[in-house]
C-alpha positions in Angstrom: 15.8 9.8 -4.9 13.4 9.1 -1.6 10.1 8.1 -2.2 8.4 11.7 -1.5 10.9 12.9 -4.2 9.3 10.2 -6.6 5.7 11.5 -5.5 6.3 15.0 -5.7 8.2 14.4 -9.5 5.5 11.9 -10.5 2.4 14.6 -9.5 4.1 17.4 -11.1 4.5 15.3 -14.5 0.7 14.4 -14.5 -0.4 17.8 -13.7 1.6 19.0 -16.6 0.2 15.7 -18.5 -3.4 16.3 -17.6 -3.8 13.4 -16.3 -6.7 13.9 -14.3 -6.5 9.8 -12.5 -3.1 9.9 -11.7 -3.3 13.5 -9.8 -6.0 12.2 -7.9 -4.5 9.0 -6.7 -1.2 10.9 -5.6 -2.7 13.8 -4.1 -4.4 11.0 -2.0 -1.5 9.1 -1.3 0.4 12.3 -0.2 -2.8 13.3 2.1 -2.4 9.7 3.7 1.2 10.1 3.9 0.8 13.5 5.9 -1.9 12.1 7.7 0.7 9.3 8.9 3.5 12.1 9.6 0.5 14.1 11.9 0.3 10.7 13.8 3.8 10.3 14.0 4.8 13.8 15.1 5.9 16.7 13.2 9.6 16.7 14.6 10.4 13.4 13.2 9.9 12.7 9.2 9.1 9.6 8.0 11.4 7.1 6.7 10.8 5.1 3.7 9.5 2.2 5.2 7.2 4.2 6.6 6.5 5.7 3.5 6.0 2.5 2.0 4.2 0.8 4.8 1.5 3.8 3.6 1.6 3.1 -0.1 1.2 -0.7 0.8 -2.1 0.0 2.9 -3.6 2.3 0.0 -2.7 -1.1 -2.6 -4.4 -3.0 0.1 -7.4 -1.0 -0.2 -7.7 -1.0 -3.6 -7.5 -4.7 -3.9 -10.4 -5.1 -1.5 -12.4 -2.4 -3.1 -12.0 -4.6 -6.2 -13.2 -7.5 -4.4 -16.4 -6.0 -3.0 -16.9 -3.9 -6.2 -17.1 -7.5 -8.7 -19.3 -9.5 -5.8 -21.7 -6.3 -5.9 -21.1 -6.3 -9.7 -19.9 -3.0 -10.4 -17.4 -3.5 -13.0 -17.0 0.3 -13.7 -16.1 0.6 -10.2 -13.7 -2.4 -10.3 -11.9 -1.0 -13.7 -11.4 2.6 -11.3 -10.1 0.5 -8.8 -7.3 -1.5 -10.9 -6.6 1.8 -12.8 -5.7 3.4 -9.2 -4.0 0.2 -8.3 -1.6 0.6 -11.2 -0.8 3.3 -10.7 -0.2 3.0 -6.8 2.3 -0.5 -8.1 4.4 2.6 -9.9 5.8 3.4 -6.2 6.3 -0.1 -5.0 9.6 -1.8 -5.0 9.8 -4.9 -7.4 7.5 -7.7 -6.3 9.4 -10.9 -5.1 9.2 -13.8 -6.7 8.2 -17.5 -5.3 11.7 -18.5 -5.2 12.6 -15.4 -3.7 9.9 -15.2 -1.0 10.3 -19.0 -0.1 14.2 -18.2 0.7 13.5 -15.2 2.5 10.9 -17.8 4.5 13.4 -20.0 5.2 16.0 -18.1 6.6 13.7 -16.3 8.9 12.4 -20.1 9.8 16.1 -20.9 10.4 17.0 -17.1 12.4 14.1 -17.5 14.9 15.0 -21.0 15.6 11.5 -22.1 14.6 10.1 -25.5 15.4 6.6 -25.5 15.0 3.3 -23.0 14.1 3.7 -21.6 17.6 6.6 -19.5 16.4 5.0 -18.1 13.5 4.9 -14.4 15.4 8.5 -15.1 15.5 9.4 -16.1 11.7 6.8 -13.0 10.7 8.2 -10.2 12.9 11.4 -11.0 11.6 10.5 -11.5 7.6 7.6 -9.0 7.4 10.2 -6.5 7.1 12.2 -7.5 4.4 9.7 -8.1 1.8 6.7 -5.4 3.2 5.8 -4.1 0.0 7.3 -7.0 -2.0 4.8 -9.3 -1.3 1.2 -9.6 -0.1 1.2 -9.9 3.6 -1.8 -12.7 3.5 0.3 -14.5 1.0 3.5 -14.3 3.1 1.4 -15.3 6.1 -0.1 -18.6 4.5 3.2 -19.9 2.9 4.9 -19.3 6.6 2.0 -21.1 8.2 2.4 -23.9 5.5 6.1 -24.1 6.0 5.8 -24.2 10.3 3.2 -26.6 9.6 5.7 -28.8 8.1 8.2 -28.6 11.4 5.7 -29.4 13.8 6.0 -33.2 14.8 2.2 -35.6 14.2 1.4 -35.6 17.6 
């Protein structure tokens, strides 16, 4: 089953549930994910990746939300906001872990031929896809940047 088949299944469950949270967060999620297919076109659906690339912005919201919610200190805002946020993880492929992310690393450090931090656009435009939604983009972005750093000569 696609990803919109999980969404539709998972909103009629918590309609029947009364679950008042979880409706909201996946009617949103759906009204981002026809926004995205308005952008796109409406002749050509979108794929899961693209589907996922959507569900990956709205965690990536949340998680800023949080941050800005506990620095203003608005814990009740902050609890909303990790209560959205696991729900939102329900549609997400598995996370990757360290060892997992640092191989994937280092085979795209090895398939783009990279010798240095100047071909981090490289290494990323060739790893970002395999672990979007696995892994936290800033996350993937440092450890590239710290593994690069290591290939480039003291000069």
């Amino acid at each position: 089953m696609g990803l919109q088949a999980d969404l539709d299944e998972a909103l009629r469950q918590a309609m029947r549930a009364g679950h008042a949270d979880r409706v909201s967060v996946i009617r949103l999620l759906r009204s981002a994910i026809k926004n995205r297919q308005i952008d796109k076109g409406k002749d050509r659906p979108l794929t899961d990746a693209e589907l996922l690339e959507v569900v990956v912005a709205a965690g990536k919201q949340r998680r800023e939300s949080i941050e800005l919610y506990r620095q203003g200190g608005r814990q009740d805002l902050v609890d909303k906001e990790e209560r959205e946020l696991a729900i939102l993880g329900e549609f997400l492929p598995a996370q990757l872990s360290e060892q997992e992310l640092t191989a994937k690393i280092d085979a795209a450090v090895a398939a783009a031929q990279a010798s240095g931090i100047k071909d981090m656009g490289k290494v990323m435009k060739l790893l970002m896809p395999q672990v979007t939604g696995r892994a936290d983009g800033a996350r993937v972005s440092e450890l590239v940047k710290a593994r690069l750093n290591q290939l480039t000569p003291a000069g």
